[in-house]
C-alpha positions in Angstrom: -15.9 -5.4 9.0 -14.4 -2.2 10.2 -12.2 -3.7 12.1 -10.4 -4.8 8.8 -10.2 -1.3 7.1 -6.3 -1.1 7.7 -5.2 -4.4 7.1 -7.9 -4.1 3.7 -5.6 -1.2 2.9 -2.0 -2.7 3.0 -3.5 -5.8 1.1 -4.7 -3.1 -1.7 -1.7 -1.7 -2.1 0.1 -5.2 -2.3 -2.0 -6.4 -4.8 -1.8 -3.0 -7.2 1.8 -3.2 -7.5 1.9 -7.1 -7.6 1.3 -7.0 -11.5 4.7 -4.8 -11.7 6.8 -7.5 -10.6 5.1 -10.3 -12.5 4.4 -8.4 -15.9 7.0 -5.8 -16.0 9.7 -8.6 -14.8 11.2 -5.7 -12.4 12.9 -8.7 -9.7 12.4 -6.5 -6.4 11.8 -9.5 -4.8 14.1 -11.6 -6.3 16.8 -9.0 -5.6 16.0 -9.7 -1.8 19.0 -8.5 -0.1 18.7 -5.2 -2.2 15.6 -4.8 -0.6 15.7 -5.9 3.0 19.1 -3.0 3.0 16.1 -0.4 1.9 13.8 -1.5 4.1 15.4 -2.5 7.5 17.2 1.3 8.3 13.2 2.5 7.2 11.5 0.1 9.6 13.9 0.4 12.6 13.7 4.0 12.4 9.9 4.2 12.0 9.3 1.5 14.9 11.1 3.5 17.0 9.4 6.8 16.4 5.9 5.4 16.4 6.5 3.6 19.7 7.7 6.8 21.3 5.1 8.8 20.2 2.5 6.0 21.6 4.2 6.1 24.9 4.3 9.9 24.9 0.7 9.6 24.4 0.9 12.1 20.7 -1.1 9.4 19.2 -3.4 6.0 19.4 -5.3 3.3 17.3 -8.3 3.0 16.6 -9.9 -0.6 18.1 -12.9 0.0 15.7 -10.3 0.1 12.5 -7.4 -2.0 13.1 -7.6 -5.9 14.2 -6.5 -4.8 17.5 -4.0 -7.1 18.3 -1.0 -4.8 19.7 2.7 -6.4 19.9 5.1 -4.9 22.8 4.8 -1.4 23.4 1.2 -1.3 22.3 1.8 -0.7 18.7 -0.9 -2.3 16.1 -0.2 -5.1 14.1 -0.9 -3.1 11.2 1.4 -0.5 11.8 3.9 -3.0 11.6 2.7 -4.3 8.4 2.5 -0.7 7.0 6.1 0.1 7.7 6.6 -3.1 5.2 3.9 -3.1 2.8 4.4 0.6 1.8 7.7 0.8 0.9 8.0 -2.4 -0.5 5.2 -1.1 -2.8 6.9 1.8 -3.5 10.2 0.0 -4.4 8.0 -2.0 -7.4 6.7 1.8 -8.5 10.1 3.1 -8.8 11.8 -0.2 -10.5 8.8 -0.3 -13.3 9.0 3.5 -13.7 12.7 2.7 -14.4 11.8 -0.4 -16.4 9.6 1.5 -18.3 11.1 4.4 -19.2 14.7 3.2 -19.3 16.1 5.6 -16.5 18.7 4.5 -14.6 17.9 6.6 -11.3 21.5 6.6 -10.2 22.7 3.8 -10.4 25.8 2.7 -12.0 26.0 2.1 -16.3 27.4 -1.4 -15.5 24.4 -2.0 -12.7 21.6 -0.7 -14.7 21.9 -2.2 -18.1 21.9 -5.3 -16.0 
């Protein structure tokens, strides 16, 4: 089972924040294209490092803790998944703390009453 204690991990955090998009209505995912423009600068620029930094050798997986199935460049699976699951989850956080507490974070009047 340790080989699962990543993947266990991402699906955690999914499944804490899930109940902010279904209770708290906050449409993160139905707002897709909102999101993908948050996450796809995040993701390119995280691959990138973590890929470098494997094929500098400044750091490795561990086989006992991930799945250990390793896409091009020997990153983990997981890693991949992290760079997704984590800010998505943070995305729900911030849109329910805004939900909640009625702070627009930025955004424009018009765009956040709507």
């Amino acid at each position: 089972m340790r080989h699962l204690t990543y993947l266990a991990l991402l699906v955690g955090c999914l499944v804490v924040t899930a109940p902010l998009e279904i209770v708290l209505r906050v449409r993160v995912y139905a707002r897709w294209r909102r999101l993908l423009l948050a996450l796809v600068p995040e993701f390119a620029v995280f691959v990138a490092w973590v890929l470098y930094a494997i094929a500098a050798g400044h750091w490795d997986y561990s086989a006992t803790r991930t799945v250990d199935v390793r896409l091009p460049g020997g990153i983990p699976v997981e890693e991949v998944l992290f760079f997704l699951v984590v800010p998505v989850c943070a995305v729900l956080t911030l849109e329910a703390v805004r939900k909640v507490t009625g702070w627009n974070a930025g955004y424009p009047a018009e765009e956040a009453d709507g």
